[in-house]
C-alpha positions in Angstrom: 14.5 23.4 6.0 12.1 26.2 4.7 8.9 24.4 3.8 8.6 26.5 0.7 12.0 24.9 -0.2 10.6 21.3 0.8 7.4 22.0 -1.1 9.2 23.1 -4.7 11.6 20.4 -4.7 9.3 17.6 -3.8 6.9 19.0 -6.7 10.0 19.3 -9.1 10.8 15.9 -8.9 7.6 14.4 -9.1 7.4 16.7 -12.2 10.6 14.9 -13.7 9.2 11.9 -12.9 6.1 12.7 -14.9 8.5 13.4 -17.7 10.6 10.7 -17.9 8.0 8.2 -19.3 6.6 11.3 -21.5 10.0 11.0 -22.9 11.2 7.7 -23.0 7.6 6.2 -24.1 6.3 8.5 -26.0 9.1 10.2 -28.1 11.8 7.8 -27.9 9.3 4.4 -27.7 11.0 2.4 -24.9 7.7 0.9 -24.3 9.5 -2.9 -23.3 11.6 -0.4 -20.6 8.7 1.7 -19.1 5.9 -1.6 -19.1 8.2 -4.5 -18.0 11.5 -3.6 -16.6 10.7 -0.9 -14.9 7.5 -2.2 -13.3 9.6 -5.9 -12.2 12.5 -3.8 -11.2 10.3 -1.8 -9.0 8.4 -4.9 -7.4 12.4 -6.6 -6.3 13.1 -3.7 -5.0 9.5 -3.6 -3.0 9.6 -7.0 -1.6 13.6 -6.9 -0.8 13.3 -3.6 0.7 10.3 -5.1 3.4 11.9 -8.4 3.7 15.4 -6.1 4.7 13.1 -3.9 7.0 11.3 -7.0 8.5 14.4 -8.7 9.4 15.8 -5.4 10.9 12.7 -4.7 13.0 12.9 -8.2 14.3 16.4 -8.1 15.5 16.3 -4.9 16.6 16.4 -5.4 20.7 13.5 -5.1 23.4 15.5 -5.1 27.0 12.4 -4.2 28.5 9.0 -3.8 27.4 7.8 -0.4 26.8 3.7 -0.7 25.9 2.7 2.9 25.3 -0.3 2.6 27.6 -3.2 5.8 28.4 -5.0 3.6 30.9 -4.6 2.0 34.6 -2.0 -0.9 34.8 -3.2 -3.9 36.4 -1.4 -3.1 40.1 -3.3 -3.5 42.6 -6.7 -5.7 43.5 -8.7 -2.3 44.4 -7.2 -0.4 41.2 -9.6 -0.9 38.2 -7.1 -1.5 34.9 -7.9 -0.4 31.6 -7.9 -3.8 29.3 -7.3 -2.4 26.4 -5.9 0.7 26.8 -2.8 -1.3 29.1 -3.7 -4.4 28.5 -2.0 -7.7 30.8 -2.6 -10.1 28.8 -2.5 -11.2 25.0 -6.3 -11.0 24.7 -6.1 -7.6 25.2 -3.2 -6.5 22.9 -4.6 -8.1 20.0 -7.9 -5.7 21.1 -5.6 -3.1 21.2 -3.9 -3.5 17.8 -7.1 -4.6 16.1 -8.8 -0.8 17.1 -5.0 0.6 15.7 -5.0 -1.0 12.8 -8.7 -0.8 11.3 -9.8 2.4 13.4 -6.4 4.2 14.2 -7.9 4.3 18.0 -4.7 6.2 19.0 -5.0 9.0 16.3 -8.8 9.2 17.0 -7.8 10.3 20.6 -5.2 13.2 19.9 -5.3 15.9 20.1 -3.7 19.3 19.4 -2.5 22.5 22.0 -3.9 25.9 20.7 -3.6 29.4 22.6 -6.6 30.8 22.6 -8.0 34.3 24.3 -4.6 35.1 25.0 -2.5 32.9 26.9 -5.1 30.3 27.5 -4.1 27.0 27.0 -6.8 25.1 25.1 -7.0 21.1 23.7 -8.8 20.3 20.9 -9.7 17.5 19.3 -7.8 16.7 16.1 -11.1 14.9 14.3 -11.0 16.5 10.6 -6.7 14.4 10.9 -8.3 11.2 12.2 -11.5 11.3 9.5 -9.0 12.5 6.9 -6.6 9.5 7.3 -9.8 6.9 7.5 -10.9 8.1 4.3 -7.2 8.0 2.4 -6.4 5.1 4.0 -9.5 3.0 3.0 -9.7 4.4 -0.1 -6.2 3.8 -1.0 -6.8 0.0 -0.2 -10.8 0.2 -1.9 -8.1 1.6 -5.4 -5.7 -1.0 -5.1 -8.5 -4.1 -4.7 -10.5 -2.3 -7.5 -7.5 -3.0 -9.5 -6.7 -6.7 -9.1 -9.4 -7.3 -12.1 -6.5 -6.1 -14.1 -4.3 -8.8 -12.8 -6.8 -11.6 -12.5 -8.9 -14.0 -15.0 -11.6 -14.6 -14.1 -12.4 -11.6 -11.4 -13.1 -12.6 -8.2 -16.3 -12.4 -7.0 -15.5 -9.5 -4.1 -13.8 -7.8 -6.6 -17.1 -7.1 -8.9 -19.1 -6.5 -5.3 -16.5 -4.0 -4.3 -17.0 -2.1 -7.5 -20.7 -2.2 -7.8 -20.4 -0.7 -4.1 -17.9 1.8 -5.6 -19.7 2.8 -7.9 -23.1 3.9 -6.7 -23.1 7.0 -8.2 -23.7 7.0 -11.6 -23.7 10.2 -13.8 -25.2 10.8 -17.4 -27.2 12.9 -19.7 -30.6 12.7 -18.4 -32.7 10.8 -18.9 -30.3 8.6 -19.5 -28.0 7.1 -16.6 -24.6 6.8 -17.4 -24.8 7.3 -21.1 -21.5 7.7 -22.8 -20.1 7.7 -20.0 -18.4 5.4 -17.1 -19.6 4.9 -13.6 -18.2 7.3 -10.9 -15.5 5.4 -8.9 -16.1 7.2 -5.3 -12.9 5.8 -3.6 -10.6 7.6 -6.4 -12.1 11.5 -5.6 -12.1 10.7 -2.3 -8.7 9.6 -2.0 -7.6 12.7 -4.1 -9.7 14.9 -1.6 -8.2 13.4 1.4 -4.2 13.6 0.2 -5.4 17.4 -0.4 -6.6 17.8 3.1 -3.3 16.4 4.0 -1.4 18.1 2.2 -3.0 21.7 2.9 -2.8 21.0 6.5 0.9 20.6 6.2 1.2 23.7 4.7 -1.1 26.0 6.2 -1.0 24.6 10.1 2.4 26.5 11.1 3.9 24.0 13.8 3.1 21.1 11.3 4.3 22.9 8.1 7.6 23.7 10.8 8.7 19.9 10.9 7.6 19.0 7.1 10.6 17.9 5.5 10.8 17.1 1.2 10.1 13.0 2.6 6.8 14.4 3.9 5.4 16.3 1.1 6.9 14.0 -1.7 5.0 10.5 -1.2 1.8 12.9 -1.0 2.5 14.8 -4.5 3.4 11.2 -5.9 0.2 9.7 -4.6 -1.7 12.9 -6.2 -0.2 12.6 -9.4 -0.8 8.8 -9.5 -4.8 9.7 -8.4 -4.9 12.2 -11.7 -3.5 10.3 -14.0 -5.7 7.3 -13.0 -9.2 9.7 -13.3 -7.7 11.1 -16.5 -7.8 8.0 -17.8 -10.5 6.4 -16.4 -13.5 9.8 -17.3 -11.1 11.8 -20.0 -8.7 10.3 -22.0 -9.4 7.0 -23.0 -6.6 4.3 -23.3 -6.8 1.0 -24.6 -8.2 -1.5 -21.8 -7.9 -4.8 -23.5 -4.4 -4.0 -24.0 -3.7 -2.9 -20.7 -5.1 -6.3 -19.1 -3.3 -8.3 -21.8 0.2 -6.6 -20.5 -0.7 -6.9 -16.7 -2.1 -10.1 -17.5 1.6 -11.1 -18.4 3.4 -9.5 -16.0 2.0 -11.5 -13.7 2.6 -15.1 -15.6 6.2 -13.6 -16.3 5.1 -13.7 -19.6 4.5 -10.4 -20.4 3.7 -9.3 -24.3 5.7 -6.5 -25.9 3.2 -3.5 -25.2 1.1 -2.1 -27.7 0.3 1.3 -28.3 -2.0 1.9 -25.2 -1.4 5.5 -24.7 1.4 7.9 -23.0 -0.5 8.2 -20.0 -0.9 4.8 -19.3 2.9 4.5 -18.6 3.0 7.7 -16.9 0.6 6.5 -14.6 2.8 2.6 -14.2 6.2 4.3 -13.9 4.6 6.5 -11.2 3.0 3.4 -9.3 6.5 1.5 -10.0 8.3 4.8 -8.4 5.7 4.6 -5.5 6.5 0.8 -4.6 10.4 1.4 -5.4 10.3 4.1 -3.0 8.2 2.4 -0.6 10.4 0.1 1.7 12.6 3.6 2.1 9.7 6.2 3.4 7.9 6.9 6.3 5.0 5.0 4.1 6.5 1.7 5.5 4.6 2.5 8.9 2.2 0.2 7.0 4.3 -2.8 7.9 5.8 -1.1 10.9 2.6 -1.3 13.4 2.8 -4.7 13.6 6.1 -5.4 14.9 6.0 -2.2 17.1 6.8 -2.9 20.7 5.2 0.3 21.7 2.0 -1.5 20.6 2.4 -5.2 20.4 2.9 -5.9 24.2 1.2 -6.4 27.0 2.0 -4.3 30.3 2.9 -7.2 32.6 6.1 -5.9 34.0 5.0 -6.1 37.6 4.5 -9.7 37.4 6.3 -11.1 34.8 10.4 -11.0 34.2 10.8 -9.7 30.5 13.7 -11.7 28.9 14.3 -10.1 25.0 13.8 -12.7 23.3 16.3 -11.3 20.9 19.4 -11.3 23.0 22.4 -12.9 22.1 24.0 -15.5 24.5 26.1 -13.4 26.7 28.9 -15.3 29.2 28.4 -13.8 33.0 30.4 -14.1 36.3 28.1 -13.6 39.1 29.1 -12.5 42.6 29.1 -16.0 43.7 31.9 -17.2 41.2 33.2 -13.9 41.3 33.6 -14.3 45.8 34.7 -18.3 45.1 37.5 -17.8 42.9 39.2 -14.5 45.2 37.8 -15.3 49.0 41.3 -16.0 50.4 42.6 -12.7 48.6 39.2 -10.5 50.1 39.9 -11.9 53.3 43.5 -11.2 53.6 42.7 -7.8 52.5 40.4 -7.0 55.3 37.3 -7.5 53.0 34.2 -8.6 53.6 32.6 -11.8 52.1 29.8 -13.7 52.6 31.3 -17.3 53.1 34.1 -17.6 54.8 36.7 -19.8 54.1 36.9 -23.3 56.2 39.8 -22.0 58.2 39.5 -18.7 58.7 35.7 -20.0 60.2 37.7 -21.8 63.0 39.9 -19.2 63.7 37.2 -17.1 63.7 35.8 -19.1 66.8 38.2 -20.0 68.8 39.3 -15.7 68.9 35.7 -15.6 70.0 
C-alpha cells in the first residue's frame, strides 16, 4: 500500500476519533458514556485481549529450540562461547533478556545497509533508532507512573520523587520561577519528540516508509494526539483537577461519580487513552508483553547437549520399529525381508542350512 494512502487514513481516523468525544461530550453531553463506560469497556477489552494473547503464545508449540544467538555456542572445550550473546544456561538468558528488556541490546547493535560512492556496500550503525526508542519508551512509562497520583490517595512516595525528578526544569517570568505557571514535565516533550523522530523516519527513510502499513503509522498518530492533548491541558487550557481525581478516584473503587463539567478536552484526551488500551492487545504494541514469552529470546542454546522435549506437546500414541518388526516378523520373513530378530524357528533352520 502507498504510504501516502497509509499515512491519510491512519490520520483520518485518529481525527474521527478526536471528534467523537467533541461530539458526544461536548454537544450532545454523554459525559456518563465518554468517563465511565467507555474507559471500563476499554480496560475488559485490555486485560481479555492479553489474557487471550498470553494463553495463545503459551500453547503455541516449540519442537525445537531456536535462540536467536550473535555469539559462539558452547561446542567445543578450545572454542570460547559468548554467555550472553548464546547463552547455555539459565543464568545467562535471564542476562540476556534483562539487557533486551531495559537496554534493547539487540536494537542497539543493528544496523542498516546503505550504497554509498556508487555501488559500495556500507553498514552503519542505526544509533539515532536505538536512542529514539530508549527515550519513547522510558518516557512513555515515566507518563504513565506520573499519572497514578490520579488513581491513588495518598500518593506514593516514588510517585512525588519521580515528579520532582521530572520536573527539574522550571519556567517563569523572571525573577520569578515558575510564576503562574506549572512545572515543565520533561518526559511529555520528550515522548512527543521521540514518536516524531519515529514517525519522520517512516516517512522519509524509503525502504522503511516501503513496508509501513496504516497498523504502523496509526498507534504513533494516536500516541501524538494523546501527548497534545495531555500538554494542552497540563500548560494551556486548564481543566478542572479536583474533578478529574474525584472521577478517576471512582473508577477505580467502581464507584465512579457522574462527571462534572471538567472540560471537552479532558474526555478527548480519556476516550483517546481508552482507544489506545482497546486497541492494544490487537497491534504490533503488544510486543510489550510478547518479549517475554519469545522463544527466539527466552532460551538457552543447549541443543548439543540437552534433548529438547516441547513442553507443549500433546500426548501422541507411537509404534516404534520394534513393535512395528514384533507384530509382522513372520510376514517380513516370508517375504524375503530383512529383520533384526529372527523368529525362534526360522533361527534353527537358519543353522542347520549352515
Amino acid at each position: 500500500m502507498n504510504f501516502i494512502v497509509s499515512i491519510i487514513l491512519s490520520s483520518s481516523l485518529v481525527g474521527v476519533l478526536v471528534v467523537i468525544p467533541l461530539v458526544g461530550a461536548w454537544v450532545l453531553d454523554l459525559r456518563v458514556i465518554f468517563g465511565i463506560v467507555i474507559p471500563y469497556v476499554a480496560l475488559a477489552v485490555f486485560f481479555l485481549g492479553m489474557i487471550g494473547r498470553i494463553l495463545y503464545w503459551a500453547r503455541s508449540p516449540v519442537p525445537f529450540r531456536i535462540p536467536t544467538t550473535g555469539g559462539q555456542q558452547m561446542s567445543m572445550p578450545w572454542v570460547k562461547a559468548n554467555p550472553i550473546d548464546n547463552p547455555s544456561g539459565t543464568g545467562g538468558v535471564l542476562l540476556r533478556m534483562i539487557l533486551e528488556i531495559l537496554l534493547f541490546r539487540s536494537l542497539f547493535r543493528n544496523t542498516k545497509l546503505e550504497f554509498r560512492q556508487g555501488p559500495k556496500i556500507a553498514y552503519e550503525w542505526e544509533k539515532w533508532l536505538w536512542l529514539a526508542a530508549l527515550a519513547f519508551h522510558y518516557s512513555f512509562l515515566t507518563v504513565l507512573v506520573r499519572h497514578l497520583k490520579f488513581f491513588t490517595e495518598p500518593i506514593p512516595g516514588f510517585v512525588h520523587l519521580l515528579e520532582y525528578l521530572d520536573s527539574l526544569m522550571q519556567v517563569g517570568i523572571l525573577p520569578f520561577n515558575g510564576f503562574m505557571t506549572p512545572s515543565v514535565m520533561l518526559s511529555g516533550f520528550v515522548l512527543l519528540g521521540a514518536v516524531t523522530f519515529l514517525m519522520l523516519r517512516r516517512i522519509f527513510i524509503t525502504q522503511v516508509s516501503y513496508i509501513s502499513l496504516p497498523a504502523d503509522y496509526f498507534p504513533l498518530m494516536l500516541i501524538t494526539a494523546i501527548g497534545l492533548t495531555g500538554v494542552l491541558m497540563r500548560y494551556l487550557l486548564k481543566v478542572d483537577i479536583v474533578s478529574v481525581k474525584e472521577l478517576t478516584l471512582g473508577l477505580v473503587t467502581f464507584q465512579p461519580p457522574v462527571p462534572k463539567d471538567i472540560g471537552v478536552l479532558f474526555y478527548i484526551h480519556l476516550f483517546l487513552v481508552s482507544v489506545l488500551l482497546a486497541y492494544f492487545p490487537f497491534s504490533k504494541l503488544v510486543h510489550l508483553g510478547g518479549i517475554f514469552l519469545s522463544p527466539t529470546r527466552n532460551l538457552s542454546n543447549n541443543s548439543r547437549f540437552v534433548r529438547h522435549i516441547n513442553p507443549w506437546n500433546y500426548p501422541v500414541k507411537t509404534h516404534t520399529y520394534e513393535e512395528y518388526e514384533e507384530e509382522f516378523r513372520d510376514k517380513m520373513v516370508e517375504a524375503g525381508l530383512p529383520v533384526e530378530k529372527m523368529p525362534e524357528g526360522a533361527e534353527g533352520q537358519a543353522g542347520s542350512k549352515a
